[in-house]
ZAMARGU-4260 file (C-alpha; in steps of 0.2 Angstrom, whole numbers, plus 5000, padded with zeros to 4 digits):
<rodrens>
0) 5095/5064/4983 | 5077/5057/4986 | 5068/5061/4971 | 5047/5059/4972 | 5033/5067/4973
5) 5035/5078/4991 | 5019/5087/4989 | 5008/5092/5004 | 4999/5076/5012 | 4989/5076/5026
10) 4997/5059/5030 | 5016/5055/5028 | 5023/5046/5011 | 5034/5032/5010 | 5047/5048/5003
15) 5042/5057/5019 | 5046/5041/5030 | 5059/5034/5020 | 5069/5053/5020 | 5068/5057/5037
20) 5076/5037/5043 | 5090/5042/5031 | 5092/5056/5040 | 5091/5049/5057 | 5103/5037/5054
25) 5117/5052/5047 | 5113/5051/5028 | 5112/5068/5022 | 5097/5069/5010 | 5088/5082/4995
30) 5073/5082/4992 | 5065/5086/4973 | 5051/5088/4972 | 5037/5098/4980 | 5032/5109/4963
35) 5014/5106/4961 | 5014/5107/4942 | 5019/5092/4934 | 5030/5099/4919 | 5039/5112/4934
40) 5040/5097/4945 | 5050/5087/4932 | 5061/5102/4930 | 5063/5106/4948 | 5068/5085/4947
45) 5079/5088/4932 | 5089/5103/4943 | 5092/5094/4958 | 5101/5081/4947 | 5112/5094/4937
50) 5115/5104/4955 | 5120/5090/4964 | 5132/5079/4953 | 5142/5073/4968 | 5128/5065/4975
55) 5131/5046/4981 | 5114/5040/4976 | 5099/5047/4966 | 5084/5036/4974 | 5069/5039/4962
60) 5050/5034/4966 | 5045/5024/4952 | 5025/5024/4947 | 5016/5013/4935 | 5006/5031/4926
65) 5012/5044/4921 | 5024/5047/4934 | 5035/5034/4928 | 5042/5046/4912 | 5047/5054/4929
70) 5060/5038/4934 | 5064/5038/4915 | 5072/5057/4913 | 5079/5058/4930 | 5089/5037/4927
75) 5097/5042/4913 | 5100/5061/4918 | 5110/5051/4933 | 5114/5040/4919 | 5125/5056/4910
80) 5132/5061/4927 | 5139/5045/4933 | 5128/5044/4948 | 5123/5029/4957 | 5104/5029/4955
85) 5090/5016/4965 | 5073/5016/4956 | 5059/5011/4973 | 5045/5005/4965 | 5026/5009/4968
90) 5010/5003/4964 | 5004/4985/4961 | 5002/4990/4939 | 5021/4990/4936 | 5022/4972/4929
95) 5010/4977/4916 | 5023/4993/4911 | 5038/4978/4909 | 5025/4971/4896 | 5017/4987/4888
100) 5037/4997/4887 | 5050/4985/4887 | 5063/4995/4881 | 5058/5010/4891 | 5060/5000/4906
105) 5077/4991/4903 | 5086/5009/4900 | 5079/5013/4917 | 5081/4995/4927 | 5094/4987/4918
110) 5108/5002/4922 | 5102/5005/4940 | 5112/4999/4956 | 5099/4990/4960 | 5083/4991/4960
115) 5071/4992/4977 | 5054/4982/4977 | 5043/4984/4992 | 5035/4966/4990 | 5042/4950/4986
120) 5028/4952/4971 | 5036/4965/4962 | 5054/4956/4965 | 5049/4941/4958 | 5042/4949/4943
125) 5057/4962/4942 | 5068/4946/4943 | 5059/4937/4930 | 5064/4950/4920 | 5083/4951/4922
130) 5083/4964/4932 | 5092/4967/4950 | 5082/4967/4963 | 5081/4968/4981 | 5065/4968/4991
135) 5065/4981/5008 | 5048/4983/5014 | 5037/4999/5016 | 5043/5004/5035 | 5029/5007/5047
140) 5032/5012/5067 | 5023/4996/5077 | 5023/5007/5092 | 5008/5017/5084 | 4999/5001/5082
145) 4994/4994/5096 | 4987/4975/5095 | 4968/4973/5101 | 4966/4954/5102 | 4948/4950/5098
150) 4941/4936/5108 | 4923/4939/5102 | 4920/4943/5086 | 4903/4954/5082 | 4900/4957/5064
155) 4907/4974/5062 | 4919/4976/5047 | 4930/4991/5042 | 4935/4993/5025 | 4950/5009/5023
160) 4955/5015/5005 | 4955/5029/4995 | 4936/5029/4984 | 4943/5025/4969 | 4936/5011/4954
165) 4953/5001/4955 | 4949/4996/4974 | 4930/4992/4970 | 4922/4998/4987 | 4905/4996/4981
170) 4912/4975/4983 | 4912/4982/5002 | 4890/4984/5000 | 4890/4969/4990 | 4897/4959/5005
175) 4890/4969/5017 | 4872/4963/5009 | 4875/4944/5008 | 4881/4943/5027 | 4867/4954/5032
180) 4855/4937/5028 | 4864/4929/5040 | 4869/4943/5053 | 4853/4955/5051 | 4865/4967/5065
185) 4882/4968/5053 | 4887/4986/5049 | 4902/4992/5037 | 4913/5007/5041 | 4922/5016/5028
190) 4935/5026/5029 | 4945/5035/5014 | 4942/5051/5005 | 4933/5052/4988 | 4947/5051/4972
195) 4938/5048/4954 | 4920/5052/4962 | 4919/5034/4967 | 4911/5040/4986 | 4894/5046/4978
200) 4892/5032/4967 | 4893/5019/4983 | 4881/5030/4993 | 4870/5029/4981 | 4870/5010/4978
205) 4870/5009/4996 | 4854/5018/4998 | 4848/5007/4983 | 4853/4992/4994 | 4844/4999/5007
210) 4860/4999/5019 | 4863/5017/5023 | 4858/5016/5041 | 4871/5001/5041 | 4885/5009/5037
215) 4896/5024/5041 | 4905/5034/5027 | 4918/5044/5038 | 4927/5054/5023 | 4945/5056/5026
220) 4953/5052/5045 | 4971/5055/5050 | 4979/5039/5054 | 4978/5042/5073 | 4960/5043/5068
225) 4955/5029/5060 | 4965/5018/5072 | 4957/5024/5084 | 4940/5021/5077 | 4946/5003/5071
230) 4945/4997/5088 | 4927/4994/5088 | 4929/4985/5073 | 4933/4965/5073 | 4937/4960/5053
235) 4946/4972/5039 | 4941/4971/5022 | 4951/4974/5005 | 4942/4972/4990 | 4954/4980/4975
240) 4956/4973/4958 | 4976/4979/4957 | 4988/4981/4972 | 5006/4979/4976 | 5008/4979/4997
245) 4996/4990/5002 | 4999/5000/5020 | 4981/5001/5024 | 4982/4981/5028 | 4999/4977/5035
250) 4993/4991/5047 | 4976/4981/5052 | 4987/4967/5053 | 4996/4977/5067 | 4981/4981/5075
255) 4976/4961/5077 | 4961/4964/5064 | 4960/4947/5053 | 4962/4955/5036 | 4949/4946/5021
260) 4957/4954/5004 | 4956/4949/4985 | 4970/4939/4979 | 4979/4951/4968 | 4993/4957/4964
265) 5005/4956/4980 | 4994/4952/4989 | 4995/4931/4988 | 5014/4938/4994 | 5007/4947/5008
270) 4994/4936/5016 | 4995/4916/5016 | 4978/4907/5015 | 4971/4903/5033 | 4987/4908/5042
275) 4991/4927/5041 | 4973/4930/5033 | 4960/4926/5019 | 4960/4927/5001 | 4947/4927/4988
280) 4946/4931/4969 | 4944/4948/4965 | 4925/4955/4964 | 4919/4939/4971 | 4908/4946/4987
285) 4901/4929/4991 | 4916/4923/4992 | 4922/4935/5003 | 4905/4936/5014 | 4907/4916/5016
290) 4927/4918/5024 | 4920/4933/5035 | 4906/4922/5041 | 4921/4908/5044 | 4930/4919/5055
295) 4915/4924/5066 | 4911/4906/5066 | 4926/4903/5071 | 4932/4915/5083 | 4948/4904/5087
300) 4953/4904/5070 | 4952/4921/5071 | 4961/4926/5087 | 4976/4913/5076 | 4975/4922/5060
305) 4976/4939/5069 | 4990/4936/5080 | 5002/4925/5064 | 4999/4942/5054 | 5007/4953/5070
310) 5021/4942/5068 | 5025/4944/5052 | 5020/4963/5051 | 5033/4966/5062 | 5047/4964/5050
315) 5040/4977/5042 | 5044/4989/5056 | 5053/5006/5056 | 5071/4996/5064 | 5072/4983/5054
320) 5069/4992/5039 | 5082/5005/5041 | 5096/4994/5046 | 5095/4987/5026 | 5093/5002/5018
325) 5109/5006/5030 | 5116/4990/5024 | 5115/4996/5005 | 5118/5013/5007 | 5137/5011/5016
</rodrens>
């Protein structure tokens, strides 16, 4: 049994991905759950369990919010049926839930089989912890991201994320207005639909800035989209204040854009200074406006920096990832 979230989304989950390689590969999976109510969708998750007692595995997509009560009923519910259960975790916040609910977490980590971290970051501070971990990566298909090697760099930046406070995009403007002293022809795409009303407050602070005829706000795109459009862009931005191993980056990795991101979370995990990327404190735009003027500077750096970050992204792809979850699984 997969149990997660399986609601409609116009681009495909990590339960989505992860569910149809299982299957592929001859696992024969159930899905709970696609209830669009919370309290029906733990019940509908609470079902699947009772229903399905000779399950092998219960695999459980663990959140840092509210979500997480979800992993907490349906652990020990396998817990009572003597099911094997794997929590996967999501989202950079969970270290703060080991510190905030302790005792919450141990009844669900310390009784799974073992417990899946998509980042060496969150392994290290599940680890830390006592807890049993082992670190598969998110799976992306490589053959949907084709490399662009950017000989000459122009100072165009592409910045992809949800509009939501915790990945600061009005950081994005900020940078976007330093480097424009220097390159009075920079312009800023952004790409991500609006989540907590986050979109109108940027616009507005563009205009404020005076920027709006440098940048283009694209709402949501459908991956093909944004890929697409992401070929007339040479450097990707990430300015968050919390992450774990965000997709939206190993995918411009893919796609031989040198990635400049806040240092947080898993992302010091993700990206090594100078050789897969560049890193800088989060909400610092002058420091991230001084490494983007680096790398146009420096185009060979760049062309580098782009082409170490392919390399390692590809561990991350669709084969590799399967044949470990095949591994654990049998």
């Amino acid at each position: 049994m997969y149990i997660g979230n399986h609601l409609t989304s116009a681009n495909p989950t990590t339960l989505d991905l992860l569910s149809k390689l299982l299957m592929s590969s001859g696992f024969q999976v159930k899905i709970y759950s696609n209830q669009q109510y919370k309290l029906l969708r733990l019940l509908h998750m609470c079902w699947g369990v009772i229903t399905n007692t000779n399950a092998n595995y219960v695999l459980i997509d663990t959140y840092s919010t509210v979500n997480f009560y979800y992993a907490l009923v349906i652990s020990q519910l396998a817990r009572l049926f003597s099911i094997s259960y794997i929590p996967i975790l999501h989202g950079g916040n969970l270290p703060e839930r080991l510190k905030t609910n302790p005792k919450l977490c141990s009844f669900i980590f310390k009784h799974s089989l073992v417990t899946i971290a998509p980042s060496n970051y969150l392994q290290v501070e599940f680890q830390q912890k006592g807890f049993k971990t082992q670190f598969i990566p998110n799976a992306i298909e490589l053959k949907n991201y084709p490399f662009k090697q950017r000989t000459v760099l122009a100072p165009n930046l592409l910045w992809v994320r949800a509009f939501d406070a915790i990945y600061n995009p009005t950081m994005a403007i900020e940078v976007l207005e330093i480097l424009k002293t220097t390159y009075p022809n920079a312009t800023l795409c952004m790409v991500g639909a609006d989540k907590d009303g986050s979109l109108e407050k940027v616009i507005q602070f563009a205009e404020e800035k005076g920027l709006l005829n440098s940048i283009e706000f694209t709402g949501y795109l459908s991956k093909e989209e944004w890929i697409e459009k992401s070929k007339n862009y040479a450097i990707f931005m990430n300015t968050t204040t919390i992450d774990n191993t965000p997709v939206s980056v190993l995918e411009a990795m893919a796609l031989g854009l040198p990635v400049v991101s806040t240092n947080v979370g898993g992302l010091p995990y993700l990206i090594q200074e100078d050789i897969t990327g560049c890193l800088v404190a989060a909400g610092d735009a002058a420091a991230m406006a001084f490494k983007i003027g680096i790398l146009l500077q420096q185009p060979k750096k760049a062309i580098e920096i782009s082409q170490n970050a392919r390399t390692m992204v590809e561990d991350f792809d669709v084969t590799k990832v399967k044949e470990q979850w095949i591994q654990l699984l049998t």
